[in-house]
C-alpha positions as CSV (number, residue, x, y, z in Angstrom):
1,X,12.0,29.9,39.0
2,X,9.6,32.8,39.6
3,X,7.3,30.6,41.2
4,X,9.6,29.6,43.9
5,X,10.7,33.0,44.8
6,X,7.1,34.2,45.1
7,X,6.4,31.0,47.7
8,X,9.4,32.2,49.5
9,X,8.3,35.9,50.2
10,X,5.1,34.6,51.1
11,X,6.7,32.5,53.8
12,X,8.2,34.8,55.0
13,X,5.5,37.1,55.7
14,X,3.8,34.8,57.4
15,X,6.8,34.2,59.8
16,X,7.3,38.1,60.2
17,X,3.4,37.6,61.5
18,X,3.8,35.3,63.9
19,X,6.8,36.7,65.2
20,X,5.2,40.2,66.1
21,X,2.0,38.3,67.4
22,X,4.5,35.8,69.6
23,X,6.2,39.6,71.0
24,X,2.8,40.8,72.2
25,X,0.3,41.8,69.1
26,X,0.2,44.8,67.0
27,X,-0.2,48.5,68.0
28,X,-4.0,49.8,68.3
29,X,-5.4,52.5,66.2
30,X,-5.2,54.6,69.3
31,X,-1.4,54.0,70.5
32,X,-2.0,51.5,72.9
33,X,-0.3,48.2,72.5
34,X,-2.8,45.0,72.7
35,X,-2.1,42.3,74.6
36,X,-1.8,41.1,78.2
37,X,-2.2,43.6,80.7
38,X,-0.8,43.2,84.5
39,X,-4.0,45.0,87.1
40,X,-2.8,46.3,89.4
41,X,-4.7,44.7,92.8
42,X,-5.4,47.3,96.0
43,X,-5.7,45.1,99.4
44,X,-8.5,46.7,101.8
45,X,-7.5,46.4,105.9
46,X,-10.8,44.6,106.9
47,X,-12.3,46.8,110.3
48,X,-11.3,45.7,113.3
49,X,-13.4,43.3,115.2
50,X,-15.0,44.4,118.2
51,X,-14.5,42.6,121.4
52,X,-17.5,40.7,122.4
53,X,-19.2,42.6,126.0
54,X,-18.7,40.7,129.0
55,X,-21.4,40.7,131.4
56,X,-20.4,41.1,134.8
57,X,-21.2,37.9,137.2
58,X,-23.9,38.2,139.5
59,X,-23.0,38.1,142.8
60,X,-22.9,35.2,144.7
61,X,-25.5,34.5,147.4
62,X,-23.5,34.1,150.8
63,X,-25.0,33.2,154.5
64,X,-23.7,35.5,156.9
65,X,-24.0,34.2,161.0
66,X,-25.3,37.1,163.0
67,X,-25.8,37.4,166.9
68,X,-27.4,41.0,167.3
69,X,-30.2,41.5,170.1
70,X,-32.7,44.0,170.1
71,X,-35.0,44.7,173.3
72,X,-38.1,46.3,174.3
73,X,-38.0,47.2,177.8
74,X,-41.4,48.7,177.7
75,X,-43.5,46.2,176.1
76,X,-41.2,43.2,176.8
77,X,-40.4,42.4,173.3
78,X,-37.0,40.5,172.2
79,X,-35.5,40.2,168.5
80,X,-32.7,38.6,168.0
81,X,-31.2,38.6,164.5
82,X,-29.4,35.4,163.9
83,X,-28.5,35.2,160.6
84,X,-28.3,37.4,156.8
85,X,-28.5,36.4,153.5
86,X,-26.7,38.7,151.4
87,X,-27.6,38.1,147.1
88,X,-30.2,36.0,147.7
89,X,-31.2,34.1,144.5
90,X,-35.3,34.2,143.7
91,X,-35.6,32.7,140.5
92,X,-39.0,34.6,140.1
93,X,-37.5,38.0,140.6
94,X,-34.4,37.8,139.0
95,X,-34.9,41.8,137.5
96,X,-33.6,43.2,140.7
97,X,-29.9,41.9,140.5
98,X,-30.3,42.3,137.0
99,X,-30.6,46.0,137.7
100,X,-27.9,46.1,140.1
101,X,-29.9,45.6,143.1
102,X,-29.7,42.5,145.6
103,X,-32.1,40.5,147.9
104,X,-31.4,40.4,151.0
105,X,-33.1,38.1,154.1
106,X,-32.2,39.0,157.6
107,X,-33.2,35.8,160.4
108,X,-35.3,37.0,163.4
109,X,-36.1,34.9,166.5
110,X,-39.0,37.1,167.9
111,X,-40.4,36.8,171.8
112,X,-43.2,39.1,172.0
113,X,-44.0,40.3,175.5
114,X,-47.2,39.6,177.3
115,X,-47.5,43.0,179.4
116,X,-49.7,44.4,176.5
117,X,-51.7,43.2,173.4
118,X,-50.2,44.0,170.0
119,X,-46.9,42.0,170.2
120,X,-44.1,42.4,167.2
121,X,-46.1,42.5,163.9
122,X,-43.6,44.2,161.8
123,X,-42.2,47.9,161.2
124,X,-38.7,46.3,159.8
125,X,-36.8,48.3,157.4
126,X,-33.2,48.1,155.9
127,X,-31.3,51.4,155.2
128,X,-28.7,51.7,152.8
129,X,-26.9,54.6,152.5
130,X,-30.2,57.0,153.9
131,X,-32.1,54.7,152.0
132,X,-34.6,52.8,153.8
133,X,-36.1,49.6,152.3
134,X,-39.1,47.9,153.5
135,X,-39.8,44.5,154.3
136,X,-41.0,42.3,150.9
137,X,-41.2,38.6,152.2
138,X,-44.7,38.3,150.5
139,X,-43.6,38.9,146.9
140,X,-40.7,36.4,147.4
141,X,-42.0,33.7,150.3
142,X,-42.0,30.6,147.6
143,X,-39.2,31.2,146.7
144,X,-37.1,31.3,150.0
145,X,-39.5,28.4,151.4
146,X,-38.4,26.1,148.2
147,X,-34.6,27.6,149.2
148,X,-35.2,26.3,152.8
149,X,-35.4,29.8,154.5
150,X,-39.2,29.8,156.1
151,X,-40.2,32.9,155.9
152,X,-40.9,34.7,159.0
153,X,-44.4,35.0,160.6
154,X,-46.2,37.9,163.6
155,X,-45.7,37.1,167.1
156,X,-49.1,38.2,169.1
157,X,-48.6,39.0,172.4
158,X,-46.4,36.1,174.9
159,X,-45.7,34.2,171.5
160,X,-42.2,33.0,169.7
161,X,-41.3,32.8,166.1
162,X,-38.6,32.2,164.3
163,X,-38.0,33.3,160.1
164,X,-36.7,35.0,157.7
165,X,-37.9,38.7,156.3
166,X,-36.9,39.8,153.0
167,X,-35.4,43.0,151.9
168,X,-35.5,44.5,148.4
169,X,-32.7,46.5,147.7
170,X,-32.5,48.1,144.7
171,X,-28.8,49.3,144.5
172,X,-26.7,47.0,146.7
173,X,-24.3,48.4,148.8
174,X,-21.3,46.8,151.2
175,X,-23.2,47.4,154.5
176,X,-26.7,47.5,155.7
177,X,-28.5,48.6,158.7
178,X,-31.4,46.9,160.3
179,X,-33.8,49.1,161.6
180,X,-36.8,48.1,164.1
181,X,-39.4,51.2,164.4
182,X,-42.2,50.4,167.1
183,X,-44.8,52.8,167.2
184,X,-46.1,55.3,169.9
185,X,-49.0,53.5,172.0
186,X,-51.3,54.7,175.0
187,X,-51.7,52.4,177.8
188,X,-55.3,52.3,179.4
189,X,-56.0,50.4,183.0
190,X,-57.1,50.8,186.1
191,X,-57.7,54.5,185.8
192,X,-54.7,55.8,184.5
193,X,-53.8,56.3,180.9
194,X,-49.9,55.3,180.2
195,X,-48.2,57.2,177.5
196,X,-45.3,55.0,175.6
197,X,-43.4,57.3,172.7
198,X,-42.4,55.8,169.5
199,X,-39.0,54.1,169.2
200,X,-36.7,53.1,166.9
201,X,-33.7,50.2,167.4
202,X,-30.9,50.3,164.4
203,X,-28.5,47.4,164.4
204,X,-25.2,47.1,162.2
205,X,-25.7,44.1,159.8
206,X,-23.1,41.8,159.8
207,X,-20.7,41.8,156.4
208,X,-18.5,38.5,156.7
């Protein structure tokens, strides 16, 4: 009989064990009750994403039709500008536009006089603002030849011809004035010397 109630208590201790481990363990040596623990999670806002930069589109190149005259009573030149180019694309010197600047081509159909030598051999500018801008077909002539715009040659004296010059503009603006400078000469025949002063033609460019 003593037997029995000895196997009984120790039953029962074992139960009372493994009810207070089934409630959540037994109390540490330093208060704190063993066991599961819930952690408590903090949720970081991410940083906002920036917006990707948009580059703004280059300009598109656009033919403008012209019909300006310019003429030269004293040494019989004509210049007729027939046409403009405004943007024009050179795939060699893309790092004006990039820059904000433009190319611009301006059509001339030259008729150099024959009263004196000399004819038309230049002195073309492009002002912009009080800017003036010389001519730069030479750095970009392959490129408008392979773009079907012949680049424009001198006419010597009783001679015609027909291109196109090209302006480098470095910051484009929404109107341009063409501007033809001939130069101060002295006339010498027959005994008499002939004094012609400089002059300079400016012509409104065309916008649409």
């Amino acid at each position: 009989m003593r037997t029995t109630h000895r196997l009984s208590a120790a039953s029962l201790a074992a139960a009372l064990l493994l009810s207070v481990a089934a409630c959540g363990g037994s109390d540490d040596s330093d208060g704190t009750t063993s066991g599961t623990t819930t952690k408590s999670e903090t949720t970081a806002t991410p940083p906002p994403v920036p917006e990707p930069s948009v580059t703004p589109a280059a300009a598109e190149q656009k033919q403008i039709a012209a019909d300006e005259t310019i003429t030269d009573d004293d040494f019989g030149h004509t210049i007729k500008i027939t046409g403009v180019v405004r943007d024009f694309v050179a795939p060699s010197r893309t790092n004006i536009p990039e820059r904000g600047g433009e190319w611009v081509l301006v059509q001339l159909d030259v008729a150099a006089g024959d009263k004196y030598s000399g004819g038309v051999q230049g002195g073309f500018t492009l002002q912009s603002g009080g800017e003036l801008g010389g001519t730069t077909t030479g750095i970009i002539d392959a490129d408008m030849t392979a773009a079907g715009f012949q680049p424009w040659e001198t006419a010597s004296a009783g001679e015609k011809t027909k291109g196109w010059v090209a302006f480098q503009i470095n910051t484009r603006s929404d109107a341009y004035t063409f501007q033809y400078k001939r130069g101060a000469a002295k006339i010498i025949g027959g005994g008499d010397t002939k004094q012609i002063p400089e002059k300079i033609w400016t012509v409104d460019l065309p916008t649409a």
